[in-house]
C-alpha positions in Angstrom: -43.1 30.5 22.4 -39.3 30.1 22.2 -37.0 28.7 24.2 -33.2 29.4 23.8 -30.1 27.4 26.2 -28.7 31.2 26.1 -29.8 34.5 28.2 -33.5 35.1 26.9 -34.0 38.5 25.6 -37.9 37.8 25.4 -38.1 36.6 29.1 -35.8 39.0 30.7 -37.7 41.8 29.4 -41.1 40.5 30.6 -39.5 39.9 33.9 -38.4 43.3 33.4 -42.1 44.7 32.5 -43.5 42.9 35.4 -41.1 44.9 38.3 -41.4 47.9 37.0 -44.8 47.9 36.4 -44.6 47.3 40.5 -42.5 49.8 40.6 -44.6 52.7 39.3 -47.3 52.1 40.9 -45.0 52.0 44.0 -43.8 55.5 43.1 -46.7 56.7 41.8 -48.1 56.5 45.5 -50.7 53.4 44.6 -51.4 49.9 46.2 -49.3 47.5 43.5 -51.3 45.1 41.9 -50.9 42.6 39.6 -53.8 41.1 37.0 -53.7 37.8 35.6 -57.0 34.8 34.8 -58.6 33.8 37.2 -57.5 29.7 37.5 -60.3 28.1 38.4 -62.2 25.4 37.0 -64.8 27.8 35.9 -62.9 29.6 33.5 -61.4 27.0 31.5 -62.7 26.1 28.8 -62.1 23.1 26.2 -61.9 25.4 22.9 -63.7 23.4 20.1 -61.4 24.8 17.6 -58.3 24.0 18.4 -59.3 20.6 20.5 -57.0 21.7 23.6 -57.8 23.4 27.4 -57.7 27.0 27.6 -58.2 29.9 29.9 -61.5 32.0 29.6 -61.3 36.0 29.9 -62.0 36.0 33.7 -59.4 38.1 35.2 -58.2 38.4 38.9 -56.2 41.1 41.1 -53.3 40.5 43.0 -53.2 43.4 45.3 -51.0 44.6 47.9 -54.0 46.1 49.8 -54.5 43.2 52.1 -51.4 41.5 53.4 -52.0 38.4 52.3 -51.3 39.8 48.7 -48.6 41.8 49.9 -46.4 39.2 50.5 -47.4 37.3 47.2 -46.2 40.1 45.4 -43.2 40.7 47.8 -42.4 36.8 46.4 -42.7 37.6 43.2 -39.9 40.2 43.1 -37.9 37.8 44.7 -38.7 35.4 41.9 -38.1 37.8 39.2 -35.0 38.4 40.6 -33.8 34.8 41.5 -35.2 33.9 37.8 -33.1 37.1 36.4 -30.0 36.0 37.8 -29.8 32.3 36.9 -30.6 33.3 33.0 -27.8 35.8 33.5 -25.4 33.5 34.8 -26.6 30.4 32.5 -27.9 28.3 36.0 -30.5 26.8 36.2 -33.1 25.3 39.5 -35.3 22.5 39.6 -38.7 23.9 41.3 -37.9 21.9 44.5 -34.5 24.3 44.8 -36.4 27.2 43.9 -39.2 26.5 47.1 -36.0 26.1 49.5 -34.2 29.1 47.7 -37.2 30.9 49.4 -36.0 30.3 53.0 -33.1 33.2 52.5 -36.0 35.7 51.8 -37.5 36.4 55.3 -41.1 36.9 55.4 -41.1 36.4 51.9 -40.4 32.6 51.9 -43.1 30.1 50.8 -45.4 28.6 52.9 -45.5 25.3 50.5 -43.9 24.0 47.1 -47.3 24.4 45.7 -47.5 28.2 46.6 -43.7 28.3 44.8 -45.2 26.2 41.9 -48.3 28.3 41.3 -46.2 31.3 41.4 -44.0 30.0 38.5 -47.1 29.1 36.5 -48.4 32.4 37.2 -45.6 34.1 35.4 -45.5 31.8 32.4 -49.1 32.9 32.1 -48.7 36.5 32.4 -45.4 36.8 30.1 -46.7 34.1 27.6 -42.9 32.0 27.9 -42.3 28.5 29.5 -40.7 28.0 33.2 -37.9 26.8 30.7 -37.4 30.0 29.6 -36.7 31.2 33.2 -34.3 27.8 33.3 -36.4 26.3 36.3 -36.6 22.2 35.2 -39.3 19.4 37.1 -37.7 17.3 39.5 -38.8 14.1 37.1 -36.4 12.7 34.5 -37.7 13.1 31.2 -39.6 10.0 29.4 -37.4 7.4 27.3 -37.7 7.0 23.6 -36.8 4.3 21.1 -36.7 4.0 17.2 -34.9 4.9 14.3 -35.0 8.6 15.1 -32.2 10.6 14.6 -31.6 13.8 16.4 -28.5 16.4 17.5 -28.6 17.4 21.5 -27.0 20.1 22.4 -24.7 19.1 25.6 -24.0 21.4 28.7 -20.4 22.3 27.4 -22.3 23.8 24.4 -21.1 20.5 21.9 -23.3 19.5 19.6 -24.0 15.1 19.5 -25.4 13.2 17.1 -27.9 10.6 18.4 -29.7 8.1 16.9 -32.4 6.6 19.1 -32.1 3.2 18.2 -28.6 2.1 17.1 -26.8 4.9 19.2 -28.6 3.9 23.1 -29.0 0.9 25.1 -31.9 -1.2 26.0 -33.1 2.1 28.0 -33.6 4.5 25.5 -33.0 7.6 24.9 -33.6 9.7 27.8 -35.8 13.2 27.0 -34.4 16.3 28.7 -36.2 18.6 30.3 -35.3 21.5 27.6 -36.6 19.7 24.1 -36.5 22.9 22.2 -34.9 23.2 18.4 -31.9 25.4 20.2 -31.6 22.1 22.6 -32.7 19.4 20.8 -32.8 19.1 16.8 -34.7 16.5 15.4 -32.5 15.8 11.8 -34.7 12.6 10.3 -36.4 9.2 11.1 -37.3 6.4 9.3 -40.7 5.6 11.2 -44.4 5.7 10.2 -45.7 5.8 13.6 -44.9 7.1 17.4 -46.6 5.0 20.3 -46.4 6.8 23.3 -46.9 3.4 26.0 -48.1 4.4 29.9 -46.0 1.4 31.9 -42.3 1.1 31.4 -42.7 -3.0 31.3 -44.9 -2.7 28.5 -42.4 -0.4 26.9 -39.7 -3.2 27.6 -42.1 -5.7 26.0 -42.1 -4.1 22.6 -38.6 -2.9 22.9 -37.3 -6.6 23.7 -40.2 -8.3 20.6 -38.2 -5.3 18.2 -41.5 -4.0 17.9 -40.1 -0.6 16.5 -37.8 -2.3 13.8 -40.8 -4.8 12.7 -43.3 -1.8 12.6 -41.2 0.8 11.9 -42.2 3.1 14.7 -40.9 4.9 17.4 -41.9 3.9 21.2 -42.1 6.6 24.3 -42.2 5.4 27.6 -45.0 8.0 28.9 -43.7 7.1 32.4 -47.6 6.9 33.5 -48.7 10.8 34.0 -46.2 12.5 31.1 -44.0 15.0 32.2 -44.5 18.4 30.1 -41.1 17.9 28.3 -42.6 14.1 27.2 -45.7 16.1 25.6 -43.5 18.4 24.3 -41.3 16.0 22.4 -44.5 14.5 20.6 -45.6 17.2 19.8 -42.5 18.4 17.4 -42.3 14.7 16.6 -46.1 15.1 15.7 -45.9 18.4 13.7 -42.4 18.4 12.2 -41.9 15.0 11.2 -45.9 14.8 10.5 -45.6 11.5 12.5 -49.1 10.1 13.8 -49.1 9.4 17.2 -51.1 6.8 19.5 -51.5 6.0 23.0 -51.4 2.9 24.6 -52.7 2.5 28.2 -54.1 0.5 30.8 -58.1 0.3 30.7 -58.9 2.8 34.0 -60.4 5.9 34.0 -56.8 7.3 34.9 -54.9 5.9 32.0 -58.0 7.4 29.8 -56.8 10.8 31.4 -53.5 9.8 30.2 -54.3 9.6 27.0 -56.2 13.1 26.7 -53.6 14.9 28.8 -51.6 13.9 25.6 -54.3 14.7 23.2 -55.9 17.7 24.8 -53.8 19.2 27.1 -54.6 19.2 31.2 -56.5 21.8 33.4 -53.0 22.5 35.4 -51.4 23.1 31.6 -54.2 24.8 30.3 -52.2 28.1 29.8 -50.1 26.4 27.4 -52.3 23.7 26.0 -51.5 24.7 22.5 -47.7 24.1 23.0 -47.8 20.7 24.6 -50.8 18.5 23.4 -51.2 16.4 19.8 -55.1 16.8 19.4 -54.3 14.3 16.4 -53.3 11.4 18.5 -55.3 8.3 18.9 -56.2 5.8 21.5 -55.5 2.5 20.8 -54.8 1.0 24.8 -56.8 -1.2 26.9 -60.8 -0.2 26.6 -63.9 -2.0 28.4 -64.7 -3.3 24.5 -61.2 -5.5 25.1 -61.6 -6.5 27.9 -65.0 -8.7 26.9 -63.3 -9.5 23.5 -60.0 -10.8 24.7 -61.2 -12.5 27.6 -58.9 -10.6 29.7 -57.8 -10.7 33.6 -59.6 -7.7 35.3 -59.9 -6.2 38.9 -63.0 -4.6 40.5 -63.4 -1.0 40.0 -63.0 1.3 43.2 -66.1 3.7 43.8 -63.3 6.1 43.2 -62.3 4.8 40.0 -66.5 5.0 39.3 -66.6 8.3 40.1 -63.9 9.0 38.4 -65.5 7.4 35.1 -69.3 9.4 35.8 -66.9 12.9 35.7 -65.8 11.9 32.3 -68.5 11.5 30.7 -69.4 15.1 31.3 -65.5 15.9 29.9 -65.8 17.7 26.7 -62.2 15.8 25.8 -64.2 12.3 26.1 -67.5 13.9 24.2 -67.2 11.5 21.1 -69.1 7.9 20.9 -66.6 6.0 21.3 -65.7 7.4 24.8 -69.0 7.4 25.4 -69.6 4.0 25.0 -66.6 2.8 26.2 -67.0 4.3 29.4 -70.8 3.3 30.0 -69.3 -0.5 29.1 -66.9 0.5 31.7 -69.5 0.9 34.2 -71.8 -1.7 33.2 -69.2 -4.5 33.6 -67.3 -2.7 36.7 -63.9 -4.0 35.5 -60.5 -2.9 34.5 -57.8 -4.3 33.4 -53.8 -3.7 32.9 -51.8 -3.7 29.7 -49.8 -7.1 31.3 -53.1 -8.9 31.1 -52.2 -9.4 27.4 -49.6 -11.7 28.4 -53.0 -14.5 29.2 -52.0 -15.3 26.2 -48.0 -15.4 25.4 -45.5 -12.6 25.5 -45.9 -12.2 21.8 -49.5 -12.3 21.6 -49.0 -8.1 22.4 -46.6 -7.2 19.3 -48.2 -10.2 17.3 -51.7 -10.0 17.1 -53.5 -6.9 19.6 -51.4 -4.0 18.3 -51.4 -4.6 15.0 -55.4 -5.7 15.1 -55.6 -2.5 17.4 -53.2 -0.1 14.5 -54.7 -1.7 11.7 -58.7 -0.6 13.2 -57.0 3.1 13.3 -56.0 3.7 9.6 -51.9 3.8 11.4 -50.9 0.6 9.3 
């Protein structure tokens, strides 16, 4: 998949394929309809090969036939044509314009932002590019980033800057854009062993104010809790281009494990595009129920959501391994959690100073 800052040839003519496949069949005297997989939890599957979500083979119709389908495909040709435009003219929509965009189409608008949403996933799945590629960017600012990375960004006037991630931003970081691609962002060397992708931004302050990138030569994401698509994205090429090992460090809840393998693995929303976003290499090394009884550390009481939560993942092929296994039954022995901050029970160094590297050195990382 390739995503370029200028018009895309590739997309455009999918777009292209899409109407006048509509079209034909339109001309040809037949009901229009559209096929594409079926998303529903039944036909994803985790593929054991390549360690990420993907759609099965089950395939749906979109068919004008009933009017509820009508007017689903009646928004999609306003889409391809609002989509068409903007790479034309070198604009671009955030998701949230694109639902309101909607309003000027009659009885074609949305109902919801999530009917608008699914719409745009639809197409990335049926022309096999990115909602990049059709320049429509996530409300959400990117996720920031710290070491001694060096990369060239490509600005909106078309300039070219050099950046270096550590002695060329302020305490904040370097902040990922939406568009991480080579055309948009280059990544031209580093001087790192390691990237730590951290779930909270205070903890991502903590090591950023103890220099824990300088003193363990590393570069440190802020995943911004849930990580945004162009966050995966980012440590992914990290991952693969600058063969980088990547871990994860979390809070200890059944949500900050999901964290971890929507990194890893991909999600069930993303599975379309699984392969393009996730790091099957990456590593947990964040707060586990096995921590929690060895450092002594504050907790709270689990939720019965947070317990049901926990049950599901142990039947989630991404936690299949003994380690998850027994960290989660630990989990639900002990009914506790606990936060990255709990660290600080014992000193605001005791994070950078003694649990990471005791946590890095377990993993083979340093």
């Amino acid at each position: 998949m390739k995503n370029e800052d200028k018009p895309t040839p590739l997309a455009l003519e999918k777009l292209t394929e899409i109407a006048d496949s509509i079209y034909k069949q339109l001309e040809g005297g037949d009901i229009p309809k559209m096929s594409l997989p079926l998303r529903t939890k039944g036909n994803i599957k985790f593929d054991n090969r390549s360690n990420v979500w993907k759609y099965g083979r089950a395939t749906g119709i979109r068919s004008a036939k009933k009017a509820v389908g009508a007017y689903m495909l009646l928004r999609t040709m306003h889409m391809l044509e609002f989509i068409g435009e903007m790479i034309g003219n070198l604009k671009s929509s955030t998701l949230r314009e694109m639902y309101y965009i909607s309003e000027g189409w009659g009885k074609a608008k949305f109902n919801s932002q999530d009917e608008s949403d699914k719409l745009a996933e639809d197409l990335e799945i049926i022309t096999k590019c990115l909602r990049e590629d059709f320049k429509l960017r996530p409300e959400e600012d990117g996720a920031r980033v710290i070491g001694n990375l060096t990369i060239e960004e490509t600005d909106r006037k078309g300039k070219k800057k050099r950046i270096n991630c550590r002695d060329d931003v302020g305490d904040s970081g370097y902040s990922i854009p939406y568009n991480v691609e080579s055309d948009k962002v280059r990544l031209l060397s580093n001087d790192a062993d390691f990237i730590i992708a951290i779930e909270t931004g205070g903890m991502f302050d903590r090591l950023v104010e103890n220099g824990f990138d300088e003193d363990f030569r590393s570069v440190l994401v802020h995943l911004k809790g849930q990580p945004a698509r162009s966050t995966r994205r980012f440590i992914k090429r990290l991952n693969e281009e600058l063969k980088l090992p990547v871990v994860t460090f979390t809070d200890g809840d059944p949500w900050s494990f999901r964290i971890h393998a929507s990194v890893a693995y991909g999600a069930i929303k993303t599975a379309h595009i699984s392969e393009y976003l996730a790091t099957p290499t990456a590593e947990f090394i964040g707060i586990t129920a096995s921590d929690i009884l060895n450092y002594d550390l504050p907790t709270d009481k689990l939720s019965d959501v947070d317990i049901k939560a926990l049950e599901a993942e142990l039947t989630d092929p991404r936690f299949r391994d003994a380690f998850w296994k027994t960290e989660i039954e630990t989990m639900l022995e002990t009914k506790k959690k606990a936060e990255q901050q709990a660290l600080a029970k014992y000193g605001l160094d005791f994070v950078t100073d003694t649990y990471l590297p005791e946590k890095l050195t377990q993993a083979g990382i340093i």
